[in-house]
C-alpha distance (Angstrom), angle and dihedral (degrees) to the residues before:
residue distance angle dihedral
X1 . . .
X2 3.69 . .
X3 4.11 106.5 .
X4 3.37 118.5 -171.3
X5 3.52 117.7 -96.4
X6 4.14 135.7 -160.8
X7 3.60 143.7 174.3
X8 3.68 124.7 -133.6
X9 3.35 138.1 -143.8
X10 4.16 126.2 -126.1
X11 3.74 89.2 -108.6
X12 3.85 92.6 45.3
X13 3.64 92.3 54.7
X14 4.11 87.0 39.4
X15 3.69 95.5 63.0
X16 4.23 89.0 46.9
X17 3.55 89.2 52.0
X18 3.84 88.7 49.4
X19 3.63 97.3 41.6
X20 3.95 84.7 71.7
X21 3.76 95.6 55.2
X22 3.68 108.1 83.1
X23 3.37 107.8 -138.3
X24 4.13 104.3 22.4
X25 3.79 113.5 114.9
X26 3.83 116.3 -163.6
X27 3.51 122.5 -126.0
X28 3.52 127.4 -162.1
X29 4.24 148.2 179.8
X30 3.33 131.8 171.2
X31 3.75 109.1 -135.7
X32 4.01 136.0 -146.9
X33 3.71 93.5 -114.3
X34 4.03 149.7 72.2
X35 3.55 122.1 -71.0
X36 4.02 94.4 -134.8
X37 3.95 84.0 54.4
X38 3.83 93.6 51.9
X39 3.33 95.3 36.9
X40 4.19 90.4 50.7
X41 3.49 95.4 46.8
X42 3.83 95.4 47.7
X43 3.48 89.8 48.2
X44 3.95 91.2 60.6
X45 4.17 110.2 92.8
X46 3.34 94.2 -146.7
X47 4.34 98.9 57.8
X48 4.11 78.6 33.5
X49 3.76 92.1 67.0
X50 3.80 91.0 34.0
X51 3.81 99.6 59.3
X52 3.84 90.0 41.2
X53 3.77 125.6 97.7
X54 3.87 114.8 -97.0
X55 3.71 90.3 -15.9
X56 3.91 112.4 129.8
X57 3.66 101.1 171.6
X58 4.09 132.8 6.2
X59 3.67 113.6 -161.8
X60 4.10 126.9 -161.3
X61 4.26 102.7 -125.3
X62 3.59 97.2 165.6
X63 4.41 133.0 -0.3
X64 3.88 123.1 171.8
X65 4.00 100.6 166.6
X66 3.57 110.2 -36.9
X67 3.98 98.2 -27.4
X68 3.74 104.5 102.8
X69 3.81 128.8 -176.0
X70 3.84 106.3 -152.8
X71 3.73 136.7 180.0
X72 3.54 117.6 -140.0
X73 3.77 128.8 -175.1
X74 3.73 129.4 -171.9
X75 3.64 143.8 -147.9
X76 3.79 96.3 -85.9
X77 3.11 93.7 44.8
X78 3.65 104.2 -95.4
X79 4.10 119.9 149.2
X80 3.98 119.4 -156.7
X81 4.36 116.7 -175.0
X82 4.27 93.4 -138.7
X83 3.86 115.2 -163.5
X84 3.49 122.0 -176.0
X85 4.18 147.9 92.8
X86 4.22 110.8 -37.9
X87 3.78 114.2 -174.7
X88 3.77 153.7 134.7
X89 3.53 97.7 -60.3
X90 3.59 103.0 -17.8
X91 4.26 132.5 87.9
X92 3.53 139.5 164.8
X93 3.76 111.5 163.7
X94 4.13 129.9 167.6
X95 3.16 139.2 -174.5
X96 3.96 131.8 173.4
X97 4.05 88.8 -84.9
X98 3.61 100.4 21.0
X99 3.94 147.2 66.2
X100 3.84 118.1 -174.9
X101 3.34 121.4 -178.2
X102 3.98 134.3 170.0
X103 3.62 135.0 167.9
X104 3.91 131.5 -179.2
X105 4.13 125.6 -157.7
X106 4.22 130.8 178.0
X107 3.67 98.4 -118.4
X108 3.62 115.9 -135.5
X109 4.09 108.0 -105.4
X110 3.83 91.2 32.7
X111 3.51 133.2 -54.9
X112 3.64 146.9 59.3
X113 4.02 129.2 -73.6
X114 4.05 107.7 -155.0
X115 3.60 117.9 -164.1
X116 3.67 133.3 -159.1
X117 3.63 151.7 174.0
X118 3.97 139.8 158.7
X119 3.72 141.8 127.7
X120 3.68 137.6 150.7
X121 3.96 118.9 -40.2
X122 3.88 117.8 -115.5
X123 3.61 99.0 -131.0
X124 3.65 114.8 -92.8
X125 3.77 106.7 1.0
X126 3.63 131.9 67.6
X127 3.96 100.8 -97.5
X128 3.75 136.3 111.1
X129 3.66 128.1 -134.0
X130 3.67 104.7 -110.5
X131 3.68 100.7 -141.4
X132 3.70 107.2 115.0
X133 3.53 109.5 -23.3
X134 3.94 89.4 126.1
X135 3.93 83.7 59.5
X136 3.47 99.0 42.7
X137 3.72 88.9 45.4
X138 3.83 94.1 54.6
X139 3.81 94.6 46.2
X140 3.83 81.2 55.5
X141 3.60 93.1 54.9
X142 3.85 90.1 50.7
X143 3.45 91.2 56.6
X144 3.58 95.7 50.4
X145 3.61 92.0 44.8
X146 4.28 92.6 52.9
X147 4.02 84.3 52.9
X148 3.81 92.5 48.6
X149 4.60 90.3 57.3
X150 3.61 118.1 104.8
């Protein structure tokens, strides 16, 4: 039998992984720029912590492949231990509080579609509390856009 067969993008799979996560909504923009140079950038800890929300520093603990064991800490203070996948243009990190997830696609026509979700963790299952992670997400994808201008 011949079955149909497709390939998907990173943001294609990104919004089926999200679909499962009650709570996450996916936010996306395609930006004025090369996917390799999104895709680099993002995949640098330091402009990782600095585009996201309260984060002031993001710190490597532990990487075998693309599993990655990283300490974040936030503005106020607060630390979370993150495990999950880190690559060029892909991430889906959680913690007990947190889900972080990112995922970077060439748009066809030019350009690059960035993808993004997170929030805080309800407390033992794999959901996000809903309140503001569209916000949160878009302020991300400000701050990602500023880095990206000449």
């Amino acid at each position: 039998m011949n079955w149909p067969q497709t390939e998907l993008t990173d943001v294609e799979r990104f919004r089926a992984l999200a679909a499962g996560v009650p709570g996450a909504a996916v936010t996306e923009r395609v930006l004025r720029a090369e996917p390799d140079r999104v895709k680099a950038m993002l995949a640098d800890f330091e402009v990782f912590a600095e585009v996201q929300a309260d984060f002031v520093s993001a710190t490597v603990l532990e990487r075998d492949g693309d599993r990655v064991v990283v300490l974040a800490k936030g503005k106020r203070g607060q630390r979370a231990r993150l495990t999950g996948q880190f690559r060029p243009g892909w991430c889906w990190l959680q913690s007990r509080f947190l889900i972080i997830g990112m995922a970077v696609a060439a748009e066809p026509g030019g350009g690059t579609r960035v993808a993004l979700t997170g929030g805080i963790r309800v407390l033992g299952r794999a959901a996000i509390v809903p309140i503001g992670v569209r916000r949160e997400s878009m302020k991300t994808l400000d701050r990602v856009e500023g880095l990206l201008r000449p």
